[in-house]
N, C-alpha and C positions, 0 to 999 in steps of 0.2 A: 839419469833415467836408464843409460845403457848396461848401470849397474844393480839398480834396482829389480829389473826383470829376471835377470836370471839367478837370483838368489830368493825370489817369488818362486820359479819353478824349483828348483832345488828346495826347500822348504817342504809345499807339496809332497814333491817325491819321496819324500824321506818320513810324510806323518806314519804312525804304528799302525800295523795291519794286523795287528797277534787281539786286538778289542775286537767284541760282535761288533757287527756290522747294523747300522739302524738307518733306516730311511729318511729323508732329511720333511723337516716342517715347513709347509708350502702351503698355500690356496693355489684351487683351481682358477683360470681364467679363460674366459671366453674370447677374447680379445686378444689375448698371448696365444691362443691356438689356432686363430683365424687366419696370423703371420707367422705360423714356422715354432710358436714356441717364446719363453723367454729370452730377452737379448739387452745382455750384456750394457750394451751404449744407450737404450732406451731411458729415460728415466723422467716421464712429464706424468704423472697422475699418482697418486695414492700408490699404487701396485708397485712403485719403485722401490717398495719396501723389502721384494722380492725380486728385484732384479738385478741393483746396485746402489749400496748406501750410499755413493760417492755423487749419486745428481740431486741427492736434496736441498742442494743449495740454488738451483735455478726453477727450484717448484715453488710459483706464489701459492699462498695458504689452499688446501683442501681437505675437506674435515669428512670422514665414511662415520655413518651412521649406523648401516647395515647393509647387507649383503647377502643375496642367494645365489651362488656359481657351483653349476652340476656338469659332472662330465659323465657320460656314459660310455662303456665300449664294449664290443663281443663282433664276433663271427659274421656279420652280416651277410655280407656277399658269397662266405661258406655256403649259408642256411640258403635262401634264395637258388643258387644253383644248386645243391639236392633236393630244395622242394621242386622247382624243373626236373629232375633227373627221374624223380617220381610222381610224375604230370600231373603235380601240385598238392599230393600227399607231404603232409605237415607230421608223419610221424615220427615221435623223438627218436627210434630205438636207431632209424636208419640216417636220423641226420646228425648226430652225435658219434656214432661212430667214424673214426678216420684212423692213419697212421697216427700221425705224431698227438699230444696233449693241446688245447687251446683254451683260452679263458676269457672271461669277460669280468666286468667292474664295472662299479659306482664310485664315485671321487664327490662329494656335496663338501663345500665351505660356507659357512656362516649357518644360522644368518648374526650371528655374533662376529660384527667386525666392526669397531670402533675404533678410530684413531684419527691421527692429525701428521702433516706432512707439509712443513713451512720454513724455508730460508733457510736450510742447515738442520732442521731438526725432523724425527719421523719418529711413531711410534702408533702401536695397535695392537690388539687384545682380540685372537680369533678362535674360532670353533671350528672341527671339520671331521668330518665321516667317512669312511671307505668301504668300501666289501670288493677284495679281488678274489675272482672264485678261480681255478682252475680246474679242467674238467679232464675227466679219463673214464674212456668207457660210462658207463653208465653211473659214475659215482662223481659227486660235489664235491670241492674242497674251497670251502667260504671262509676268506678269511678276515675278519670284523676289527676296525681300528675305528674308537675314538679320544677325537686330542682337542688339547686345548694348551694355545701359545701365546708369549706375551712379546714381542720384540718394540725394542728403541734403540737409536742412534744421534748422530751427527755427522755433516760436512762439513769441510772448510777448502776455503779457494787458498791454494797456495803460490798461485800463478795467476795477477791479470794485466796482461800485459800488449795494449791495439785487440790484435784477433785472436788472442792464443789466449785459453784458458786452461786450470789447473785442478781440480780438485781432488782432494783424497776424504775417505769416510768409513765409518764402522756401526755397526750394527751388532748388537747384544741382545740375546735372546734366554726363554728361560719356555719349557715345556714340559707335559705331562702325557701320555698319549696308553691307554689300556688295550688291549688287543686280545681276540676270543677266537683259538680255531677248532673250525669245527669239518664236519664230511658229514654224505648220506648221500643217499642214493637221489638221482636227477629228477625219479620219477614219481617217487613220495616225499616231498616236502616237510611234510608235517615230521619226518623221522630227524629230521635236523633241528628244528627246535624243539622237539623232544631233549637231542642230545645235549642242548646247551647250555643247562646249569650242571653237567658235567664235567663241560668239556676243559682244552688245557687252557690257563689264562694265562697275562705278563703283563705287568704295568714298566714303562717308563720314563725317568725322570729326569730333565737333566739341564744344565746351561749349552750355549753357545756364541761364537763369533764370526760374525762374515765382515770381511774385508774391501775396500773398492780402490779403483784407480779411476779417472775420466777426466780425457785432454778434448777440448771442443776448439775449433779452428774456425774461426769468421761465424758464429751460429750455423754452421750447414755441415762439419765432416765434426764427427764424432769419434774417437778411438778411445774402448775402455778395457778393465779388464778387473774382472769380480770373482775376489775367495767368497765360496760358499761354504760353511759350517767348515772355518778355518781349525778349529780347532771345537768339539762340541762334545761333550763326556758327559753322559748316562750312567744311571743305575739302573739296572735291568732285575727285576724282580718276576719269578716263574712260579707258580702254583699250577701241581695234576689237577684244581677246579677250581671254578670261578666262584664258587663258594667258601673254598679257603682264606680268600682275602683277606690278609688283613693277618694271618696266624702263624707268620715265619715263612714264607718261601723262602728259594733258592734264588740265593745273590750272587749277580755277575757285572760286571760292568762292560759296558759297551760305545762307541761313537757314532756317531752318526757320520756319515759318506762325506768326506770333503769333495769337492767338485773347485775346480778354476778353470772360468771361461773367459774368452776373449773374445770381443765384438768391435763391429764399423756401422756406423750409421752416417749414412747421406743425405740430406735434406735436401731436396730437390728446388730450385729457386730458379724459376723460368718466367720473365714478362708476360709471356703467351698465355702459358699453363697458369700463371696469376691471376687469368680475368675469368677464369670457370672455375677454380677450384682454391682452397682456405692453404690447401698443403700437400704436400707429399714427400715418403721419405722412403727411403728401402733400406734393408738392415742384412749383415751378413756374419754368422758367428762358428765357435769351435765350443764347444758348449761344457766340455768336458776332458782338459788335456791329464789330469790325473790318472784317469782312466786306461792311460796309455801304458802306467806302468804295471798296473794289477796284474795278478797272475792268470788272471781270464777274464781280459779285455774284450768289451765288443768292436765291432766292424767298424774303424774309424767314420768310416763315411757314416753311419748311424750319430754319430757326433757334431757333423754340420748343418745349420739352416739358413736359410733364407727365406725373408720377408719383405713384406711390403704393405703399406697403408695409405688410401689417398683418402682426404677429408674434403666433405663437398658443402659448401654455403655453412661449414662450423657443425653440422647436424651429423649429415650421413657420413658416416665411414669404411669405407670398400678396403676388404683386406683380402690375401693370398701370400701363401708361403708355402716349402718345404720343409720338413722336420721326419727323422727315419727315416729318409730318404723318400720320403712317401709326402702327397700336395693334400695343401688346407686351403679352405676358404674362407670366408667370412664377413660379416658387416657389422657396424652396430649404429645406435642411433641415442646421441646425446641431446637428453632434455631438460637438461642443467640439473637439477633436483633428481632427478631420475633415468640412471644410462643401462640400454635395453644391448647387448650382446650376444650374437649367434655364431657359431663356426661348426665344420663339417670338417674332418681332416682321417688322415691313416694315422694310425700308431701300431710301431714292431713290437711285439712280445719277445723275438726271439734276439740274440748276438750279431745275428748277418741280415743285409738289406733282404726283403721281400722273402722272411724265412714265415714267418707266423705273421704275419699282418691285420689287422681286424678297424672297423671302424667306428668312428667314437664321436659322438654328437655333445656340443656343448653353448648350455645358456647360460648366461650371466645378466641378474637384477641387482641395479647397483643404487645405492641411495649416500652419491655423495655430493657434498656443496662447497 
């Protein structure tokens, strides 16, 4: 093990940085933003698909049928204090202007999510929407991503030995994702999908690998550590219109963002706290050590979180976490067939803690069994 890790990091640091850069293929969760974000050591539900290949070997079968998880985020707390600042004037022209640029999004996953997640094995076939707009001065810049992924894996325990457990796991993925950007003014609407069978499009194509580590100690200490898009190579296709499709663009290849995180999870196992509540666990991760080597890294601290989840009578679940250095809250409520997810949390736009901050509200309708 003491060998293994640092030729993990070393690997990493060294994948090519001279490919575009692509955003990696993910669903939104409700649940995962309630506590901080995704983590690493977590792995009991369906979503492990996206957290770490390496715990699908202690998920009994769970099959998603489908899925609605939407996240929203903008300026909230901006807007509010200049509607104050102009005793309750709601107009654009003074609440949009500021120094610096700031944006808001949509992030919607599904409702296309089907798959299975049982003893060693995962896989699932999803859909998912975006618009990140950024704003300056008085003009839009909306920018329209739709994708559609397909990933599978396995686990295996290579350690069981009294309390100590071992597993390692991989995950292969395969995506397609079109993207339309467009601009126009904040204030006429309708001038932007005017612009949009003009505007620039780019489809991309491509495989992928995520990789897992996870040692679990007595069922209660958890320590993992999960390649994301270990290696994931795109064909990036550009057309000046989205009506060109289809008639020779301009070919580039690209990867998508490797990311290696490392996570702890503690499973809290108390007689006392056993006679009121099903569970509780707190989770502590570094979400993004790659990150450290780029040539314009953000704010480490923007890289760590902390979470926590306590489950009450199997039903409710009470969540809070940190992520960008900024608190999330959360609940949700499992009703076997159908699991209802709420969270409220900050999200940074910007490289440095509390530089561009904005709040992001997120549900999740989940239909798995």
């Amino acid at each position: 093990m003491k060998k293994i890790l640092p030729a993990v990091f070393v690997f990493f640091a060294l994948v090519s940085t001279e490919a575009e850069d692509i955003s990696p293929f993910v669903m939104p969760s409700a649940r995962a933003a309630g506590f901080g974000g995704v983590h690493a050591a977590l792995g009991d539900d369906f979503f492990s698909l996206f957290s770490n290949p390496a715990s699908f070997t202690g998920i009994t079968r769970q099959f998603s049928a489908a899925e609605i998880s939407v996240s929203i985020y903008g300026p909230v707390f901006d807007i509010l204090d200049r509607v104050a600042a102009n005793n309750g004037s709601a107009d654009i022209s003074s609440l949009i202007q500021r120094p610096q640029d700031f944006g808001a999004g949509i992030d919607l996953g599904g409702p296309i999510a089907l798959g299975l997640v049982d003893r060693g094995f995962g896989f699932g076939i999803f859909n998912r929407t975006t618009v990140d707009a950024s704003v300056r001065g008085l003009t839009i810049y909306p920018l329209f991503s739709e994708e559609v992924f397909m990933v599978g894996g396995f686990s295996f325990r290579v350690l069981e030995q009294e309390n100590h457990f071992l597993d390692l796991g991989f995950l292969g993925k395969a995506f397609y994702r079109g993207v339309l950007d467009l601009s126009g003014s904040i204030i006429d609407v309708s001038e932007i999908t005017k612009q949009a069978s003009s505007a620039p499009y780019a489809s991309q194509f491509g495989i992928g690998l995520d990789l897992g580590i996870r040692y679990t100690f007595a069922n209660c200490l958890t320590l993992a550590l999960a390649g994301y898009d270990v290696y994931s190579p795109a064909l990036v296709t550009r057309y000046a219109e989205i009506a060109d499709r289809g008639a020779g663009g301009k070919q580039v290849y690209g990867t998508v963002t490797p990311r290696l995180a490392l996570g702890v999870l503690y499973r809290i196992q108390n007689d006392f706290l056993d006679r009121y509540i099903s569970g509780a666990m707190v989770m502590l991760d570094y979400r993004d050590f790659i990150d450290l080597f780029s040539s314009d890294p953000r704010n480490p601290v923007l890289n760590l979180s902390l979470g926590m989840e306590i489950t009450v009578m199997e039903i409710l679940r009470i969540r809070a976490g940190i992520a960008d250095a900024l608190p999330s809250v959360g609940f949700g409520l499992d009703m076997h067939v159908l699991t209802l997810d709420v969270a409220v949390r900050g999200k940074e736009l910007g490289d440095n803690p509390w530089n561009n901050q904005v709040l992001a509200l997120d549900l999740g309708i989940l239909f798995r069994y």
